[in-house]
C-alpha positions in Angstrom: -4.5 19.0 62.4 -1.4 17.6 61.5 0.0 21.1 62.9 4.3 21.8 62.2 6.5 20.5 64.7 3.7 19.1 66.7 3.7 14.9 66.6 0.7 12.9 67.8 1.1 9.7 69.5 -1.0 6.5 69.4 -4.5 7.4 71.4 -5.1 5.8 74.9 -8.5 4.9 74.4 -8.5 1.3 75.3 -12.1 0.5 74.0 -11.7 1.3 70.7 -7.9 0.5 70.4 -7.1 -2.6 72.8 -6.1 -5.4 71.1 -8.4 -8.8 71.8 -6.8 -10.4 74.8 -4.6 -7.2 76.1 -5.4 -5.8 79.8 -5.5 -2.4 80.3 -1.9 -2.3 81.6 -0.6 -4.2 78.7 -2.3 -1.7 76.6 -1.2 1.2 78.5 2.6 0.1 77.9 2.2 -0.8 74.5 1.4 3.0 74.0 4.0 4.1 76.2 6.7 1.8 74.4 4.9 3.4 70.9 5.5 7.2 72.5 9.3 6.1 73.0 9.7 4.9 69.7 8.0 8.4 68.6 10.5 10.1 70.5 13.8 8.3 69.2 12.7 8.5 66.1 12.7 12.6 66.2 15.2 12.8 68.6 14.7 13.3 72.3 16.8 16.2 72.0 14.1 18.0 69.8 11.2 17.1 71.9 10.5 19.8 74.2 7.6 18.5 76.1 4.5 16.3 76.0 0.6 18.0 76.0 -2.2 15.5 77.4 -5.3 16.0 79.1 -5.7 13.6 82.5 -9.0 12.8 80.7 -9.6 14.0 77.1 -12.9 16.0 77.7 -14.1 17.4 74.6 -12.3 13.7 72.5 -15.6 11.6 74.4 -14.5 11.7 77.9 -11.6 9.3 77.2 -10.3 7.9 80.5 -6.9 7.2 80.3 -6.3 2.8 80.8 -4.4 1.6 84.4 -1.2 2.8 84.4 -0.7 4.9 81.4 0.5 8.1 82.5 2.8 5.8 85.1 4.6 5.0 82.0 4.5 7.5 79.6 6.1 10.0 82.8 8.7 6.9 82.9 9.7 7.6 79.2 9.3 11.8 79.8 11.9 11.1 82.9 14.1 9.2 80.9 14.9 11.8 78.0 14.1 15.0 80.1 10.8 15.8 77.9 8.1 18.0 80.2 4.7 16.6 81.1 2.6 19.2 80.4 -1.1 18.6 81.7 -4.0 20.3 80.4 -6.3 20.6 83.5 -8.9 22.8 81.7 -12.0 20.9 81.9 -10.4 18.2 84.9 -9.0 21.1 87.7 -11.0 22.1 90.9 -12.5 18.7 91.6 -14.0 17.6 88.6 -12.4 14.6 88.4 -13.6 13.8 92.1 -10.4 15.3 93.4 -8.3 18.7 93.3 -7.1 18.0 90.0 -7.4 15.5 87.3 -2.9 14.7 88.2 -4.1 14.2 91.8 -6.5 11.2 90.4 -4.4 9.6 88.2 -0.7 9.7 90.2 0.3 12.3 87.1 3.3 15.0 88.0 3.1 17.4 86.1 5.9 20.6 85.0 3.6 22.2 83.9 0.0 23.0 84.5 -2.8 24.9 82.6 -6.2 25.9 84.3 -9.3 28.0 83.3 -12.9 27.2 83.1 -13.6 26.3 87.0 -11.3 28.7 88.3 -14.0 31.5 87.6 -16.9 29.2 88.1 -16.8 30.6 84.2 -18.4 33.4 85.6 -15.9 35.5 83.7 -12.7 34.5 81.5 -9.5 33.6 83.2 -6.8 31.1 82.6 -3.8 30.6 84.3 -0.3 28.2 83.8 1.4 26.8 86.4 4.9 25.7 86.3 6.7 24.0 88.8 10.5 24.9 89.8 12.0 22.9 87.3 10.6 25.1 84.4 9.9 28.6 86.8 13.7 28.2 88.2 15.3 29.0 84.9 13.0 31.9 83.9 13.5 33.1 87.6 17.6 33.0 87.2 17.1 34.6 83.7 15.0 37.0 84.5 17.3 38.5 87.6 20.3 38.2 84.7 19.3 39.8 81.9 15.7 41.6 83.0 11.9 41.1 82.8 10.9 37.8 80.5 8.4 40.3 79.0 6.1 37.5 77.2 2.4 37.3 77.8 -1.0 38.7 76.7 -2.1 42.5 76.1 -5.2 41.3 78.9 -2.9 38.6 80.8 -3.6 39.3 84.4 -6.4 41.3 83.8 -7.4 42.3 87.9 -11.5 42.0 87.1 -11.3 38.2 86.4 -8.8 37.5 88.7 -10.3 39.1 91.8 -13.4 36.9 90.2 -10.8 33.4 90.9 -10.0 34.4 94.2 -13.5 34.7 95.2 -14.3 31.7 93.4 -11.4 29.6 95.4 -12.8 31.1 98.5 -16.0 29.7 98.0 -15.2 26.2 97.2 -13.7 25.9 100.6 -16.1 27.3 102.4 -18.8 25.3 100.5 -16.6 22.2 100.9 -17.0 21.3 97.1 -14.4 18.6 97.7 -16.6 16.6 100.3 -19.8 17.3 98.3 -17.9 15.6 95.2 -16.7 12.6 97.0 -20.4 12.2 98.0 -22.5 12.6 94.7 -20.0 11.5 92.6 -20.1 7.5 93.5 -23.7 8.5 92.6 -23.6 10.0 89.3 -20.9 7.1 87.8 -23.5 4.3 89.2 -26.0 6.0 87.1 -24.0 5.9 84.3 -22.8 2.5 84.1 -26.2 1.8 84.1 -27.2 2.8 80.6 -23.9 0.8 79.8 -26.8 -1.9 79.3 -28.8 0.5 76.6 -28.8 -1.3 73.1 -26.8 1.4 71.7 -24.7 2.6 74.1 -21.0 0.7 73.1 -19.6 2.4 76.4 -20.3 4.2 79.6 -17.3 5.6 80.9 -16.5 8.8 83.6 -14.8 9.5 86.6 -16.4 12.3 89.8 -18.6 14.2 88.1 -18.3 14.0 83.8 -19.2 10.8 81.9 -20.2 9.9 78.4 -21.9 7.2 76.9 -20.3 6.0 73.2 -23.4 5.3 70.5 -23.0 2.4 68.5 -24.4 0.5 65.5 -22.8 -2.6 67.3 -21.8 -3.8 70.6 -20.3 -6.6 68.9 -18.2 -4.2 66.2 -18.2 -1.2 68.3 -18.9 0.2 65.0 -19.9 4.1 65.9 -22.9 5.8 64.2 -22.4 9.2 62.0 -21.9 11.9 64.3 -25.1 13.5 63.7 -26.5 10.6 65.8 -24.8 11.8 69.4 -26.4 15.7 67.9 -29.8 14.1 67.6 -29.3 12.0 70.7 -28.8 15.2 72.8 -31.6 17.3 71.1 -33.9 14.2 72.4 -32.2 15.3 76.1 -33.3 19.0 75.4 -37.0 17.6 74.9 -36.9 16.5 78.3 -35.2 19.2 79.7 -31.6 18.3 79.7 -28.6 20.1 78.4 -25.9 17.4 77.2 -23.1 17.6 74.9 -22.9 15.7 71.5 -19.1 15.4 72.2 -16.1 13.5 69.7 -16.3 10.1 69.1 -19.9 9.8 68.9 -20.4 10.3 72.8 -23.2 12.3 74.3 -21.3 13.3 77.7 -22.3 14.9 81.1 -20.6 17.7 83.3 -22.7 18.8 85.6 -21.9 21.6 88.3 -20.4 20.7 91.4 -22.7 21.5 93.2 -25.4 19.0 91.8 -27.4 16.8 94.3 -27.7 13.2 94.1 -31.5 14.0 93.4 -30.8 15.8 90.3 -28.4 13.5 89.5 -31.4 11.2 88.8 -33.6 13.4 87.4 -30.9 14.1 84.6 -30.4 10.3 83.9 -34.0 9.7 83.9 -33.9 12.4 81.1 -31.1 11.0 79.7 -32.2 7.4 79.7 -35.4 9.2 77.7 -33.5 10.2 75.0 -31.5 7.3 74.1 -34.7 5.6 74.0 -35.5 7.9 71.7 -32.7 7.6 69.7 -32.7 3.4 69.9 -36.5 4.1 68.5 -35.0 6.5 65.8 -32.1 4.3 64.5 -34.3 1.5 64.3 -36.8 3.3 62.2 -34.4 4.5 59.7 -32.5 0.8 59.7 -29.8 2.6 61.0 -28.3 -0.5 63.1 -25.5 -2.4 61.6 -26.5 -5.7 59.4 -26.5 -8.9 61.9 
């Protein structure tokens, strides 16, 4: 990053970027009003379509503040820009339901998928376009011939058999139901170590959370990153797999079919490790000066 032709807009993480006083909503349109500005700026005309995750995975597990894609889809609507939504990590119920645009009122044009189709169990990815952007293709294609773009393995019949199967299976397991159950679980659990000395944040939705480290809650001054990387080799120690994620968060996605027990045992682990970690910091006067 910076990438040609590709513009960022402001980030939606309230915690770090709410101003003192401003609600979540009040936030949310300030970066909506920010993205228009963006947009006039380059010219709507020139802005073919906007990229967001419903909740930035790999970023820290950044939930997006009430409202926001409400009004950033307002301003899309309003200059004919696509919402593109990237449902890699947030499809097949990880977000507690269907999809990560079913949780937060998001309608998308178009949508990309991988990871939980297969279970991962082998690679697949798949994009999903609504009639908006399929129509067009469609008419062109019946015009002028095949639309030959794609990949030399697109479509690939081992992986996709693999989907199917995988599809199957989360109805007959009824993964949907078993989310809605565990997942009330998992978040309590969470907010819980919101209380941890260095913990700045707790944050998730259905079944993936993070918790922010921080030298302050005061500040919400963030450690060096290799803190979250030491914080989650502490997890390993008591045999826990976590991510050391963006943002210094250590974050959680645990497989859908996780039971509420486990969901203890992995934040009793957890809760191990960022004791470890508060003991660590506080040995090498790593906490910010009072």
């Amino acid at each position: 990053l910076p990438i040609k032709n590709v513009l960022h807009t402001g980030s939606p993480h309230f915690y770090h970027f709410g101003n003192e006083g401003e609600s979540e909503e009040e936030f949310a349109t300030r970066r909506a009003n920010e993205l228009e500005e963006l947009i006039l700026a380059e010219g709507p005309e020139t802005v073919a379509g906007f990229v967001a995750e419903p909740v930035m995975g790999a970023g820290g597990v950044i939930l997006p503040p009430k409202g926001y894609y409400q009004k950033v889809q307002a301003v899309l609507d309003k200059y004919d820009i696509l919402m593109i939504a990237d449902e890699v990590i947030c499809g097949f119920h990880r977000t507690g339901q269907l999809f990560g645009c079913n949780t937060y009122g998001i309608k998308p044009d178009i949508m990309v998928v991988a990871k939980q189709l297969s279970s991962a169990y082998l690679p697949i990815s798949a994009v999903i376009l609504n009639e908006k952007v399929y129509g067009p293709i469609r008419d062109f294609s019946d015009e002028n011939g095949v639309l030959a773009t794609g990949f030399t393995y697109s479509g690939h019949p081992v992986p996709a058999a693999v989907a199917v199967e995988t599809l199957k299976i989360y109805e007959e397991m009824d993964i949907a139901s078993h989310v809605a159950k565990v997942a009330p679980v998992m978040q309590e659990r969470l907010a819980a170590l919101g209380d941890h000395p260095i913990v700045g944040e707790a944050r998730g939705v259905g079944l993936i959370g993070a918790c922010e480290l921080v030298k302050s809650k005061e500040t919400r001054e963030n450690f060096a990153p290799a803190i979250a990387s030491y914080c989650g080799d502490r997890c390993i120690d008591h045999g826990l797999i976590l991510r050391a994620a963006a943002g210094n968060a250590v974050a959680a996605c645990p497989p859908l079919i996780i039971t509420e027990s486990e969901i203890n045992q992995m934040f009793d682990a957890f809760k191990l490790a960022l004791d470890d970690t508060w003991d660590y910091v506080q040995k090498e006067e790593l906490l910010a000066a009072e």
